[in-house]
N, C-alpha and C positions, 0 to 999 in steps of 0.2 A: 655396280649398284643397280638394283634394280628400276626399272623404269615404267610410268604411267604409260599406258593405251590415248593418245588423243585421234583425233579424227582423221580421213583418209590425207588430208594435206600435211600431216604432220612429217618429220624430218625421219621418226622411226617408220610410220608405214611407206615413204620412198624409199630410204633403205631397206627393208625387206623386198620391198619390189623389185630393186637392182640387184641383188642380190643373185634371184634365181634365175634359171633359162626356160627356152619352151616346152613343150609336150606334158601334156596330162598323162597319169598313171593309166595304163591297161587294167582292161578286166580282168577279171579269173574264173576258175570253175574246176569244183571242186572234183576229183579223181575218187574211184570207190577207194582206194588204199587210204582215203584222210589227207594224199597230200595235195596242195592246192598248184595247181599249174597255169602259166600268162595264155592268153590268148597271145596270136601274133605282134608282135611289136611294132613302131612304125620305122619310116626311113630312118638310118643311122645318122646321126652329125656326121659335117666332114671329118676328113682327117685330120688329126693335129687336134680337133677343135675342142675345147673342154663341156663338160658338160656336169649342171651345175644342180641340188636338188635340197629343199627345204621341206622338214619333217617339222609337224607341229605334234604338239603330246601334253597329254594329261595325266594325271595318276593320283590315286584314293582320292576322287571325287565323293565317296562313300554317298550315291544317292544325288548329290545337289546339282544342280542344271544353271547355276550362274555363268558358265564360260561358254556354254554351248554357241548363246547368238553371238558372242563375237569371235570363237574359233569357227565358227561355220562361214561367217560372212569375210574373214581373213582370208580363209582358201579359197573361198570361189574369186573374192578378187584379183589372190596371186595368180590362179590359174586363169582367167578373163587375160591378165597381162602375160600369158604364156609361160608363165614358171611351170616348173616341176615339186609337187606339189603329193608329200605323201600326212596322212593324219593317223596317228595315232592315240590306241591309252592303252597302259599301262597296269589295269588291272586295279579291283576294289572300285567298284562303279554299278553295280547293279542292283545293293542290299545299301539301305540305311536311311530315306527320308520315307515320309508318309507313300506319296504317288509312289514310287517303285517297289517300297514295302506290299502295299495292299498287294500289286497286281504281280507278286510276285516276280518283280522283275522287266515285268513286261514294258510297262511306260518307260523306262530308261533304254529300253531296245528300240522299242522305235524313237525317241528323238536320235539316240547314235542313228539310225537308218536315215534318218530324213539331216541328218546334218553328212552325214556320207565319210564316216569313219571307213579305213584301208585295211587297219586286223588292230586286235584286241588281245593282251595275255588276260587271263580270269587270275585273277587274284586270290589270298584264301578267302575274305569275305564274300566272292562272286561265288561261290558254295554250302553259301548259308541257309538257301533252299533245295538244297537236296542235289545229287548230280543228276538225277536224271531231269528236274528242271533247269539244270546249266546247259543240260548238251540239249534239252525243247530249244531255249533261248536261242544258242550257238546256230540251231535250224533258221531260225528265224533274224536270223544277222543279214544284212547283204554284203556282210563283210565276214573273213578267216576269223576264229577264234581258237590262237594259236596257242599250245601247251604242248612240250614235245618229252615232256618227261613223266607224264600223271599217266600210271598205269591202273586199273581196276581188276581187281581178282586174276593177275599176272596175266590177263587176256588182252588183243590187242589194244593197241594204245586207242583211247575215248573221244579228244581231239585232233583238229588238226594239226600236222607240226611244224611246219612250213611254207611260205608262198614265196612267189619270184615274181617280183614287179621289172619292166622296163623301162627303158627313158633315155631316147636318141642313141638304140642299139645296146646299152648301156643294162644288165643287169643289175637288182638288188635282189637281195634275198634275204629274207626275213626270219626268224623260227622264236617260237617262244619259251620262256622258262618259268616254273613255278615255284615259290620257294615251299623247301623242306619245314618249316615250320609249321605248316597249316596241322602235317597229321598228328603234332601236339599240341597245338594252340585252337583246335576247331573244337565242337562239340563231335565227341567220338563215334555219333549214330549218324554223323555225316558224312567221315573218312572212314568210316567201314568196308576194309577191302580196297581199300586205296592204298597206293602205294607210291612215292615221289622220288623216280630217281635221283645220280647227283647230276646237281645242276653243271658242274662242272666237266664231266666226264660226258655228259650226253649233248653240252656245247661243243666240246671239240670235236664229236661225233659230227655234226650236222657243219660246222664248219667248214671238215673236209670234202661235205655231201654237197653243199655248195660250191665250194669250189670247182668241183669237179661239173658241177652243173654252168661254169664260166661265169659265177656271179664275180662281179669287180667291185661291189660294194657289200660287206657281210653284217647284217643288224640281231643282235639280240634284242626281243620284247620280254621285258623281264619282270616279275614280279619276286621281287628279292631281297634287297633295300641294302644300305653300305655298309650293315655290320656283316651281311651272307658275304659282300661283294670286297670283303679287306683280304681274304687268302685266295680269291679267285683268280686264274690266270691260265687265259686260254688264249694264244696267239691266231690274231686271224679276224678277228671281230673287229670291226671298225668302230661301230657304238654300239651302246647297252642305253637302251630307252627301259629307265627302271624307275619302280614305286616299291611301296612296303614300307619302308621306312619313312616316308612325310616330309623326307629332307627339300631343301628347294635352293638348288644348286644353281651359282646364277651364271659364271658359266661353263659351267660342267666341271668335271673333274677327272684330268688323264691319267689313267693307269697302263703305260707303255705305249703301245700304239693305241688302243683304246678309248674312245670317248664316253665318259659317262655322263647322261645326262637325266637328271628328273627334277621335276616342277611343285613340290611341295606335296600342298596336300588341298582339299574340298574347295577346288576350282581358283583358289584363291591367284593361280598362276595359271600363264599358258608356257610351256615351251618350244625354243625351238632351238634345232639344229640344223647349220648349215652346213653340205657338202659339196667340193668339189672332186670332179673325177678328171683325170687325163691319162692316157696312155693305158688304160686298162688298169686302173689304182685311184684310190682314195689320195688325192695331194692336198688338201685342206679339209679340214672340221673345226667347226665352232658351236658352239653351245650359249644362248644367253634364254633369260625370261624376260616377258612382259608380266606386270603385276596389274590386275584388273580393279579398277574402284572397286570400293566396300558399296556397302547401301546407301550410305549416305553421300557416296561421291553424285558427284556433277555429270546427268545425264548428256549434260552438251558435250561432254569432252569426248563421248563416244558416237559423236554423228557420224553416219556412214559408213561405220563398221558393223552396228547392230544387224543381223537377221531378222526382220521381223516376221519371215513365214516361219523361222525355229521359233522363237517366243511365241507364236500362235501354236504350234503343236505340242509346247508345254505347256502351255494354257488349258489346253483340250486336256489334256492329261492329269490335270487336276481335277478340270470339273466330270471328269470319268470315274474319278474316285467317289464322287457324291454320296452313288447308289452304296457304296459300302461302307462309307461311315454313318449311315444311315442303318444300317444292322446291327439287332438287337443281340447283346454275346450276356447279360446275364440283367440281373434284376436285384435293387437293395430294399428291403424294406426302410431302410433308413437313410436318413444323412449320411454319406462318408466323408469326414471330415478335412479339407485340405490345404482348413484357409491357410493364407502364408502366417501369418501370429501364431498360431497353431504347430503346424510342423517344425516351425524353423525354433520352437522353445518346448516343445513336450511331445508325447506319445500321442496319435489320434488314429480311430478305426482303420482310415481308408490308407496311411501308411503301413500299418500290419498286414492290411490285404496285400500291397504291394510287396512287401520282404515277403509273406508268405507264400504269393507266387514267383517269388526266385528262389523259392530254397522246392519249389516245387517243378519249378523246370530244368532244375540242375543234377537236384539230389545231394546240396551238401547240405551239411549239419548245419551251419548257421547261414546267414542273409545278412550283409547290411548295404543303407544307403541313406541320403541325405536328405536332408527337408529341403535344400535348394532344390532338389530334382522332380520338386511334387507341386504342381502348378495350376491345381483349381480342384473343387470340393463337384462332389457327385450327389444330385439329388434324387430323393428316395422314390422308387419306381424304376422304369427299364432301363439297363445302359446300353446307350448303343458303342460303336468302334470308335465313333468319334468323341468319345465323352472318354474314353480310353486316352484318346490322342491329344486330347487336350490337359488331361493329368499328365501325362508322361510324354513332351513334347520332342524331349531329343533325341529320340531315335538310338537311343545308348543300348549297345551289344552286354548283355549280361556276360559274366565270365568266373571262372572259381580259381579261387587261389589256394595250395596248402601253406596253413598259418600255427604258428605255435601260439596253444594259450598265452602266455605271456608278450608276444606281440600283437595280440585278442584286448589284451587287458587296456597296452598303449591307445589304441584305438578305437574305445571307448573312452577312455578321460579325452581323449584329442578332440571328439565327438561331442561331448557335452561341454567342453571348457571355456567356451564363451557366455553359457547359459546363467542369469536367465534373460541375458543380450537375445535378439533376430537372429538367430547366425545361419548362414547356409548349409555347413559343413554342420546340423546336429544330427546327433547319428538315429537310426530309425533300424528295429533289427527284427528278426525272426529266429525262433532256434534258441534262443536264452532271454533273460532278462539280469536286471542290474538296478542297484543304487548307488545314486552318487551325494557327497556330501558335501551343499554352499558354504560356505562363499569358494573354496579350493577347489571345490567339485572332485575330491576325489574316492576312487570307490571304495563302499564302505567295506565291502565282504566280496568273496568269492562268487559272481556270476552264477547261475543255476540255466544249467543247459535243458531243453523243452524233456529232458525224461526226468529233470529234478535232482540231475549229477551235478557237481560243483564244477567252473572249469579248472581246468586240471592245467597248469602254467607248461608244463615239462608234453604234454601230449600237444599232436600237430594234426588239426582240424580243417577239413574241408571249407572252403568260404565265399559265398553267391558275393557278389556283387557288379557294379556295372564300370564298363570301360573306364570310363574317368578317372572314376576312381581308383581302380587298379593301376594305370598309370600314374598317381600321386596327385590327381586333384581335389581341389581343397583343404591344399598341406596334409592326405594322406601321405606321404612320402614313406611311413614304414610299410604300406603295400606293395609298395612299384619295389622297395628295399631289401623287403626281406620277406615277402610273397612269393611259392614257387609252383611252379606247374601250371602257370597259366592255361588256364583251357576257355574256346570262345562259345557262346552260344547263342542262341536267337536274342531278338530286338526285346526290349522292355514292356513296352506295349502288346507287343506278339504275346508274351510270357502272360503278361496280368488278361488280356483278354482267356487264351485258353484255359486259365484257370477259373475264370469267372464263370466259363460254360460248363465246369464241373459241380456247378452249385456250392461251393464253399461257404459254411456258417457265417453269417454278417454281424458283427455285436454291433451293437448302438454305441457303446463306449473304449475308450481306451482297458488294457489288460493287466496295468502295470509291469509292463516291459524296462519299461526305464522312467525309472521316479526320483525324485529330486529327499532324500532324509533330513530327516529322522522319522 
C-alpha cells in the first residue's frame, strides 16, 4: 500500500534513514568520447562490511514541479545523516506545463540543477523541442543525460551513455535507454534522422561494458515503460529505474534478478529503491513509493521535509515567464467566443480557431476536440501568449490518429449525445462538418468533408486531436480502440499561438460546423 509523506519524525522518514549508509555520491566529468567518468572515490568500507545505497526517482513529471521540494529536501537529509544517496528521473520531464513550455525547457533545467539531480534518461516527450535543444539543455545539466541507444544520421552517438558513481569503494554504474516508440509516436520533423537502437541488445552491450569496468552494482535508466519491458531480458542488470508507461509500481516488480521500479506519473509519487551490496554483489533490493498529498492535503503533514530554497527557485521560474505571456502572437477583431454554455452545447468562433490550428499543425484532414478543454473567451483586440494559455490550460500534446470513416461517424454522435445537456465531451471539429438530429441526436446525412466530399465510411482519415483524448477520455474509448498510428506533436497552445501569427480569417460567428436539425 502506498503510504503518505508526514514529517521528519514520522516512522517512514526514520526508516529510510536507517536504511542507508555513509558517503555521498562522487562527482563526474564528462570524457570527449560522451562517456562520463568518477572522479576518485573515497576510502573503501571495511572488509566484510556491507554497504548500503538509496536511489530516489521520478518519471513523466511532464512539466509539474509538485515533488521537487520534497524529493530535494529528502536527500539532503538522507545524506546530512550519512546515507548513500543517488537521485534520479526517468525521463518526460522537460515539455508539458506553461513555465517549461515558454522557455523551452529551460525552467525545469534549472530546478533539476538546483534540487541536484545524479543523471537523467530524455524521454520521447524530452524531444519535443527539437534535439538540438535537448543536447543545449543536456549542456546545461550539472548532471549526465544518459541515452545509450539514440543515434542521429548513423553518426556518433548525440548523448551520453553511461556514468560510474562510487560509494565506500563500491561501484555503480549507470547507462540509459530510450524507448523505440518515440520514432513513431513523435512528430516526424523531430525524429528525422534519428535512429533508436534495441534497447535490448545495446543493454547487454553496456552491461558487460561495465562489468568489465568492476561495477558491482548495474542500473538501467530507462525510458520504456512495461509493455517494451514484458520480452525484455538481459541478465546483469540489478534495476531498471523506468517511466513511459505512468505505471506506479509500489514495490517494484522482479523480473529474474532484476528490479523494476517506477513511480507513476506527474510527480504524483516519489520512488525509492533500496540496495544492498556485500562481497562485491547486489544481496538485497527493494522497491516502494511514497505518495505526496494532492493540493488540498494538509501542509502540516509535510513540516521538514519541504525545500523551501527549491519552492523559491520555482517561484522565480514562474514569474520569469511574465515577460512572455505578455507577447503579443496575433489580434481578433472580435469576440472569440469561449464561454463554457457556449462550447460545451454548440459551435462557436474561437473553437474552430482552435481545431483549425490542429489540423494546421499536423496536417491531417480532420481536427477534433472538446468544449471541456476550451476554458475562457478572448476579447476583441491583441492576444497575447497568455490569453492563449488561459483558453487552452492543459498543456495537452496534440497528436493524429488513422481513423476509418465509419469510426469518424461513432465519434461524432458520442460527441454530441448529451446535447442540449453542458457536456464536456461535445465534440468541436475542423475538416468537416455535420448535423445531428434531437432528441436521439443522431446524424442525419453523411458529414461533408472541408472540400465538400461526403465522408466516405470504408476510407481511413487522418485525425488531429489532443492526448486525452486519444487515450479515451471523455469515453472516447473508440480512439484509444481503434485509432492507429499514433503520432505526437507539439502542446496545444504552442499550435493555436503559431497559427494566430499567421493571420488566419477571424469570423464573428459560428460556420455551421455542427448544427442541431432540421
Amino acid at each position: 500500500m502506498m503510504k503518505k509523506i508526514f514529517n521528519k519524525g514520522s516512522a517512514l522518514f526514520l526508516l529510510l534513514v536507517f536504511l542507508a549508509a555513509i558517503v555521498s555520491a562522487c562527482g563526474s566529468s564528462p570524457t570527449p568520447d560522451g562517456v562520463t567518468t568518477p572522479t576518485a572515490g573515497e576510502t573503501a568500507a571495511p572488509a566484510g562490511a556491507d554497504t548500503t545505497l538509496m536511489i530516489l526517482h521520478l518519471n513523466d513529471t511532464h512539466g509539474r514541479t509538485r515533488a521537487e521540494p520534497y524529493i530535494s529536501q529528502m536527500a539532503k537529509d538522507m545524506r546530512a545523516a550519512g546515507e548513500n544517496v543517488l537521485l534520479f528521473d526517468a525521463g518526460d520531464r522537460l515539455h508539458g506545463q506553461t513555465a517549461t513550455n515558454l522557455t523551452n525547457g529551460l525552467a525545469m533545467t534549472e530546478v533539476m540543477n538546483a534540487v541536484g539531480y545524479d543523471a537523467m534518461v530524455p524521454g520521447n516527450h524530452d524531444f519535443n523541442f527539437g534535439l538540438d535543444r535537448l543536447l543545449d539543455l543536456g549542456g546545461m545539466m550539472d548532471f549526465p543525460l544518459l541515452a545509450s541507444n539514440v543515434i542521429k544520421d548513423e553518426a556518433p552517438r548525440q548523448f551520453e551513455r553511461y556514468t560510474i558513481f562510487e560509494f565506500d569503494g563500491v561501484k555503480v554504474g549507470v547507462f540509459g535507454l530510450v524507448t523505440q516508440d518515440m520514432i513513431t509516436k513523435t512528430d516526424p520533423r523531430i525524429v528525422a534522422g534519428l535512429s533508436i537502437e534495441s534497447p535490448e541488445e545495446i543493454a547487454a552491450e553496456y552491461v558487460e561494458l561495465l562489468k568489465g569496468k568492476d561495477c558491482a552494482v548495474i542500473i538501467a535508466l530507462a525510458h520504456l515503460g512495461l509493455d517494451e519491458l514484458q520480452d525484455f531480458n538481459v541478465p546483469g542488470i540489478d534495476v531498471i529505474i523506468d517511466g513511459h508507461s505512468h505505471t506506479a509500481l509500489e514495490n517494484g516488480e522482479h523480473r529474474g534478478d532484476t528490479l523494476i521500479a517506477q513511480a507513476g506519473a506527474h510527480g504524483e509519487n516519489i520512488g525509492f529503491v533500496h540496495l544492498t551490496v556485500a562481497d562485491g554483489r547486489v544481496t538485497r533490493k527493494t522497491a516502494s513509493l511514497v505518495t505526496l498529498p494532492d493540493e488540498d492535503g494538509d501542509p502540516d503533514n509535510l513540516t521538514g521535509i519541504v525545500d523551501e530554497d527549491i519552492i523559491a527557485v520555482i517561484e522565480a521560474a514562474e514569474k520569469n515567464i511574465e515577460p512572455i505571456t505578455e507577447v503579443v502572437v496575433g489580434n481578433t477583431p472580435v469576440l472569440l467566443d469561449g464561454a463554457r454554455e457556449n462550447v460545451r452545447t454548440g459551435e462557436t468562433n474561437l473553437a474552430n480557431l482552435v481545431t483549425d490550428s490542429m489540423r494546421h499543425a499536423t496536417g491531417a484532414d480532420i481536427a477534433f476536440l472538446t468544449g471541456g478543454n476550451i476554458r475562457a473567451s478572448i476579447e476583441a483586440g491583441d492576444i497575447t501568449m497568455g490569453d492563449v494559455l488561459t483558453v487552452l490550460p492543459f498543456s495537452n500534446l496534440l497528436v493524429t490518429v488513422e481513423m476509418k470513416g465509419s469510426d469518424i461517424l461513432e465519434i461524432l454522435e458520442h460527441g454530441v449525445a448529451q446535447y442540449p445537456e453542458e457536456a464536456g465531451q461535445h465534440i468541436q471539429v475542423s475538416g468537416l462538418s455535420f448535423a445531428f438530429m434531437p432528441p436521439k441526436n443522431v446524424i442525419m446525412e453523411a458529414p461533408l468533408l472541408a472540400n465538400g466530399s461526403p465522408l466516405d465510411p470504408d476510407e481511413t482519415y487522418i485525425v488531429a486531436t489532443i492526448e486525452f483524448l486519444a487515450a479515451g477520455g471523455d469515453n472516447y474509448r473508440m480512439m484509444v480502440e481503434r485509432g492507429t498510428n499514433l503520432v505526437y506533436y507539439q502542446g496545444d497552445a504552442e499550435a493555436l499561438a503559431e497559427y494566430l501569427e499567421t493571420g488566419p480569417e477571424i469570423k464573428a460567428e459560428a460556420e455551421g460546423r455542427v448544427s442541431a436539425g432540421p
